[in-house]
C-alpha positions in Angstrom: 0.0 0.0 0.0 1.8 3.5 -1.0 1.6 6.1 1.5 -0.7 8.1 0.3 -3.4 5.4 0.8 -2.2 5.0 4.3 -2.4 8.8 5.2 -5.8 8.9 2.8 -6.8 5.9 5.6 -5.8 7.6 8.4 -7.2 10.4 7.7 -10.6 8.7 6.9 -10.3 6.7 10.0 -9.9 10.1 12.4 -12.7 11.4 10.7 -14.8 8.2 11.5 -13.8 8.7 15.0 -14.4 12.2 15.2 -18.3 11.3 13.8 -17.7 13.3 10.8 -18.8 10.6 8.2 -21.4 9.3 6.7 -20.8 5.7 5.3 -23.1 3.7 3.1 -24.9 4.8 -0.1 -28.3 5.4 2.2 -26.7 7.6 4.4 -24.3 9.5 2.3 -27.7 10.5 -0.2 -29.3 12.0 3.1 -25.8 14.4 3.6 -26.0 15.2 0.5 -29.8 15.8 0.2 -29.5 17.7 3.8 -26.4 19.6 2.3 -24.2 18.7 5.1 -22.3 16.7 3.1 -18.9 18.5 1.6 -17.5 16.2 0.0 -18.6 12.1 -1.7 -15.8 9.7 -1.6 -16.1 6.5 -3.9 -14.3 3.4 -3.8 -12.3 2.7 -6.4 -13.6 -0.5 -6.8 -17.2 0.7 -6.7 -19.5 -0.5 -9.6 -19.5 2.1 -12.7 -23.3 2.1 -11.9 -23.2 3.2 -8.6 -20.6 5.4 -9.1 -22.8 7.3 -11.7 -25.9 7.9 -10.2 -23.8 9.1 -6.6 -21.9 11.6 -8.7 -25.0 12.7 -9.9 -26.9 13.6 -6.9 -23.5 14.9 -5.6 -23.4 17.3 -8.9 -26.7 18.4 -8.9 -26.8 19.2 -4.9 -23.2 21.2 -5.2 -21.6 18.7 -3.5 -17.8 17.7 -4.7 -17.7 14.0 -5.6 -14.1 12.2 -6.0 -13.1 8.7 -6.7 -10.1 7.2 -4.5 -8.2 4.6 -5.9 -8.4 2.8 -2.6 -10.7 -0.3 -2.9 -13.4 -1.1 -0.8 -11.6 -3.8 1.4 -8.8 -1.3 2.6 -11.7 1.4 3.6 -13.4 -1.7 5.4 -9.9 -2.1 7.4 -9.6 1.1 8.1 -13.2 2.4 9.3 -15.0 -1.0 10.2 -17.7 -1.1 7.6 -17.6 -2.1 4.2 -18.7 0.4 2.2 -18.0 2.1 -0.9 -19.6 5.1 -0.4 -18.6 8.0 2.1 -19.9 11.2 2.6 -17.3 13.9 4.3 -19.7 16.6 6.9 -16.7 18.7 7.8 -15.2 21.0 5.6 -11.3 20.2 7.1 -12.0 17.1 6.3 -13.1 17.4 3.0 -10.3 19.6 2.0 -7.4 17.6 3.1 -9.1 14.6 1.3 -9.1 16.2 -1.7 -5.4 17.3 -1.5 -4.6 13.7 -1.0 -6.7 12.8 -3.9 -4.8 15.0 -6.1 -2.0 14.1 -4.1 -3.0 10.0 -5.4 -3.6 11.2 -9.3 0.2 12.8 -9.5 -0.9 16.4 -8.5 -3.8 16.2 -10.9 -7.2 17.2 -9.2 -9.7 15.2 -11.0 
């Protein structure tokens, strides 16, 4: 695992803690319909499908929507619940995320 999944993980996982997540595809729609969410984090491995129709809602609710290249089993490891959807509440949060997303995709924010 390079680094920058392990601090992307860490960072995830002090969020968690810290109750500033949403995890799951049900509750990350309700952030983003309530607007708390700032930021939708998919799975890498999460089906195209899926993927779509969450970047959707995150699109047409102004929310940012990113796709990690960490797969669903590592997020599992590092928060306690598979899931493949995460919705960020806190804007700290959400910003350092997205650095290490860019961070992930060679500087390049996606």
């Amino acid at each position: 695992m390079e680094t920058t999944d392990k601090k992307l993980l860490g960072l995830l996982g002090l969020a968690r803690r810290a109750g500033k997540l949403d995890l799951g595809a049900d509750a990350a729609e309700q952030a983003v319909r309530r607007r708390s969410a700032k930021l939708l984090l998919l799975a890498g491995d999460l089906s195209p499908r899926t993927a779509e129709k969450m970047k959707a809602q995150a699109e047409g609710a102004g929310v940012r929507c990113r796709r990690a290249e960490t797969d669903m089993d590592a997020l599992e490891a590092a928060l306690g619940k598979r899931t493949g959807i995460i919705a960020v509440n806190d804007a700290g949060f959400a910003k350092a995320l997205l650095a290490l997303c860019a961070e992930e995709r060679g500087g390049i924010s996606l």
